[in-house]
N, C-alpha and C positions, 0 to 999 in steps of 0.2 A: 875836691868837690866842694864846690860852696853851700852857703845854709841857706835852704827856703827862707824867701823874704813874707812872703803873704801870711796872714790870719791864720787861713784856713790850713794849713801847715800844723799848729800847736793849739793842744789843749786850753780851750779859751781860760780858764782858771791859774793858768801857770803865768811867768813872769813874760815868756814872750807871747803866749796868747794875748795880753794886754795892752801889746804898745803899738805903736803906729809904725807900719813899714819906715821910715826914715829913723827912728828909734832905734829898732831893732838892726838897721843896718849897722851902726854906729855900735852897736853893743858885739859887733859878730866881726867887727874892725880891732878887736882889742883882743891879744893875746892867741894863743897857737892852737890848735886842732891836734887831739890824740883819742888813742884807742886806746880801750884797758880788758883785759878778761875776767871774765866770771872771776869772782873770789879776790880778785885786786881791792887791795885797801888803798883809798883815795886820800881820807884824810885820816888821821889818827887823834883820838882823845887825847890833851895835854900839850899838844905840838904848839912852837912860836909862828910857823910858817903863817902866811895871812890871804894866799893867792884863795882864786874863787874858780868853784866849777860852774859851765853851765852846760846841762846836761842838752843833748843832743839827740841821743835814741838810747833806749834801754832803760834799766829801772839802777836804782843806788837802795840802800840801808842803812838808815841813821841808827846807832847804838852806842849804847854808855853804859859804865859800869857800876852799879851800886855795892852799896857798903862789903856788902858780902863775897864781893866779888864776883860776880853773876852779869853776865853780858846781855843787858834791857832794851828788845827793840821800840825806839821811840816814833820813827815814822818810816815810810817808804814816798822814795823823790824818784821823779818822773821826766823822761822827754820837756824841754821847756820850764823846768825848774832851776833853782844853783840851791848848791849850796857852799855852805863855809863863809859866807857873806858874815859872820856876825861877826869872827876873829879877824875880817877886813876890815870892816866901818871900826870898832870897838879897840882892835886890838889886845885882845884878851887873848889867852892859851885858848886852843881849842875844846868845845867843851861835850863833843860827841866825837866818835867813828863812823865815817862812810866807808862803806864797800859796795862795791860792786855785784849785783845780783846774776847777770849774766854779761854778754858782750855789750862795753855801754862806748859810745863814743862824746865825748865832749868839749868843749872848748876851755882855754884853761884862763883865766884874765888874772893878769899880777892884780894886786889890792891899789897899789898908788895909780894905775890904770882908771880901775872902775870908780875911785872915790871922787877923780877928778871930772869925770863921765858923769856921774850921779851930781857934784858942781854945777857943769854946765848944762844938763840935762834935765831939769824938774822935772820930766814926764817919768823919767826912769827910774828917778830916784822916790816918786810919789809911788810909782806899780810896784818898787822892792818893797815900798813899806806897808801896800796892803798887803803883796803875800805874805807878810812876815806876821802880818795883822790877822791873816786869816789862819796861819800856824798856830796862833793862841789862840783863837777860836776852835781850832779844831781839838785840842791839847784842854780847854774847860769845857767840850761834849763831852770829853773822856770819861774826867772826872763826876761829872751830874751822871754819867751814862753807871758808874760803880756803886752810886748810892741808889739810883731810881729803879736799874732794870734786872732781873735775875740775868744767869751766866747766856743764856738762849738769844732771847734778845739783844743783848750788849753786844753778841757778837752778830747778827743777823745785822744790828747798825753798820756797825765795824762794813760788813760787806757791803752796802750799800752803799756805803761812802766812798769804799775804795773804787767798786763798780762808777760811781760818779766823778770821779776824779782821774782815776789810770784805767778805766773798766773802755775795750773797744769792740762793737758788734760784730759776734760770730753765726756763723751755723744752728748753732748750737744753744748761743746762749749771749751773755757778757762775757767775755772772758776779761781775768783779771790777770794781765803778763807777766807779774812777777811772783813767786812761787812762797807762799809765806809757811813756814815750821806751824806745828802748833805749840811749840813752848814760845815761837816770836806770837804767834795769834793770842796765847795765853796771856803775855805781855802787855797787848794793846787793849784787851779786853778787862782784864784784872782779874780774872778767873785760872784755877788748877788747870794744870794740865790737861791731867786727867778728864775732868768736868767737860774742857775744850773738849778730846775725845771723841765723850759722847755724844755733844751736841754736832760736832759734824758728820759722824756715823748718822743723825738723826735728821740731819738736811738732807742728804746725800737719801738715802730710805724715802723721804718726803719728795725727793722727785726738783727739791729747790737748786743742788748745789753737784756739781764733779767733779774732782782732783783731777790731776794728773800732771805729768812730770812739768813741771816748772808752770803751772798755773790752774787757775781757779775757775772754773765756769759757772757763776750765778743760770742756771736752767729757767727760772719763773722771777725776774726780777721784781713784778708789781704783786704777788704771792709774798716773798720775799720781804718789802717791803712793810706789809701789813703783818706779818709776824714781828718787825721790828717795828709796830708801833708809830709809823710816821704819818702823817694826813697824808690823805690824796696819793696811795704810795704808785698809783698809775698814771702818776703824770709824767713820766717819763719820755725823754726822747732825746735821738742824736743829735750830738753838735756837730760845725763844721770839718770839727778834727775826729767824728766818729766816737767821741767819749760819750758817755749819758749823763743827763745835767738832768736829778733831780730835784724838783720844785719844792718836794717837800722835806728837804733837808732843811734844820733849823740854822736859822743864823748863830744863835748864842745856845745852842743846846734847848732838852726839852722846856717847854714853858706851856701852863706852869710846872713845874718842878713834881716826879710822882714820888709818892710815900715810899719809902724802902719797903722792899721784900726781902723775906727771907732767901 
C-alpha cells in the first residue's frame, strides 16, 4: 500500500505534516515498509546501528535509563514523526529506547539514504531541524513546568499538549491513542507516583478526563485547559489531520516565568 501524499494526511506539527508533496514523495522513496507489534523494541539505548524510523500509523516511546537504573519515559512519537534521526546525522550510539506502544507500521530509511536526501533536499533537511528544534522546546516547558507549577497543573499541561499534538476528535472527547502508565505520566510530569494517582482520580471526578484501555479522553478540553493555566485555553480547534492545535501553547514555556510553589 503506498503513503498518502497530501497534507492533510499528517499531523501538521510533525515532519511530514511540513513538507511539500514532492518532498515528502522523495522521503517515502527511501527505504522498506514494515510492521511491528505492540511491545516491539525499535531501537535500543546504546546501539551503533544508525538507520531511521518514519513513523506511519501508531504511537512509539522514547525511554532511557538513569543512574539508578530505572527506565525514564522521555516522549511519545506519533504517525508523521522519525525517530533515531540523531545517531543518523551525528553518528553517536544511540542515546534512548523506542518501543512500540501498539501496532505501529513504518518506513525504515538506512542513515547514508536520508543524509544524502537532507544534501540535496534543504526543505527536508530545514523541517528535521525544526522538529528537532521544537523537541527542545518542548523538553525546556518541562523543566520551567517542575519549578513554576504544583503536581495538578504540570500534569493537566502535560495533557494538553499531548491532546495538541497526538490528541484526535472523538465522541467523547479528545482522545489521546496512546496509553501512558502513571509511573510514565509521573516521569514527564516530575511528580510521585503516587501524587500522579491522585490527581487523575481528581480529573476523572471533575468530569475533565477517562481512562481506558490504551488511551486517554480529555472530556472538557478548554476546562482543562484553564486549570492548566494557559491563556485563551478555548481557542482550540481541529486541524486537517483532526489533531487540536492549541493557540495557547507557549512557544518557550511559561512567560514570565511563575514563583515556585510548594
Amino acid at each position: 500500500m503506498n503513503e498518502a501524499i497530501g497534507p492533510e494526511e499528517w499531523p501538521a506539527r510533525s515532519l511530514l505534516g511540513s513538507l511539500s508533496p514532492p518532498a515528502r514523495r522523495e522521503l517515502f522513496g527511501l527505504g522498506v515498509r514494515k510492521r511491528f507489534g505492540a511491545g516491539t523494541v525499535l531501537l535500543r539505548e546504546g546501539m551503533d546501528d544508525e538507520h531511521v524510523f518514519l513513523l506511519l500509523s501508531g504511537f512509539a516511546k522514547v525511554t532511557a535509563t538513569v543512574e539508578n537504573g530505572e527506565s525514564s519515559l522521555l516522549a511519545v512519537r506519533a504517525a508523521g514523526d522519525t525517530v533515531g534521526e540523531m545517531a543518523a546525522v551525528t553518528g553517536a550510539p544511540r542515546s534512548a529506547t523506542v518501543t512500540a506502544c501498539g501496532p505501529l507500521t513504518v518506513r525504515v530509511l538506512p542513515s547514508a539514504a536520508l543524509r544524502e536526501l537532507l544534501l540535496r533536499l534543504p526543505e527536508v533537511s530545514v523541517a528535521l531541524a525544526a522538529v528537532v528544534a521544537e523537541r527542545l522546546r518542548w523538553a525546556n516547558r518541562r523543566r520551567l513546568d517542575f519549578r513554576g507549577y504544583p503536581a495538578k497543573v504540570r500534569l493537566a499541561r502535560l495533557l494538553v499538549e499531548l491532546a495538541a499534538s497526538h490528541g484526535t476528535s472523538g465522541p467523547h472527547g479528545v482522545v489521546i491513542g496512546c496509553r501512558l502508565t502513571q509511573p510514565e505520566l509521573a516521569t514527564l510530569v516530575g511528580a510521585a507516583e503516587t501524587t500522579v494517582h491522585k490527581v487523575l482520580r481528581a480529573l476523572r471526578e471533575e468530569g475533565l478526563l477517562e481512562t481506558g484501555y490504551r488511551s486517554t479522553v480529555i472530556r472538557d478540553l478548554p476546562r482543562l485547559g484553564r486549570l492548566a493555566e494557559l491563556a485563551d485555553p478555548g481557542a482550540d480547534r481541529p486541524d486537517r489531520a483532526g489533531a487540536y492545535v492549541l493557540r495557547a501553547l507557549p512557544e518557550e514555556g511559561p512567560s514570565p516565568v511563575p514563583r515556585p510553589r510548594p
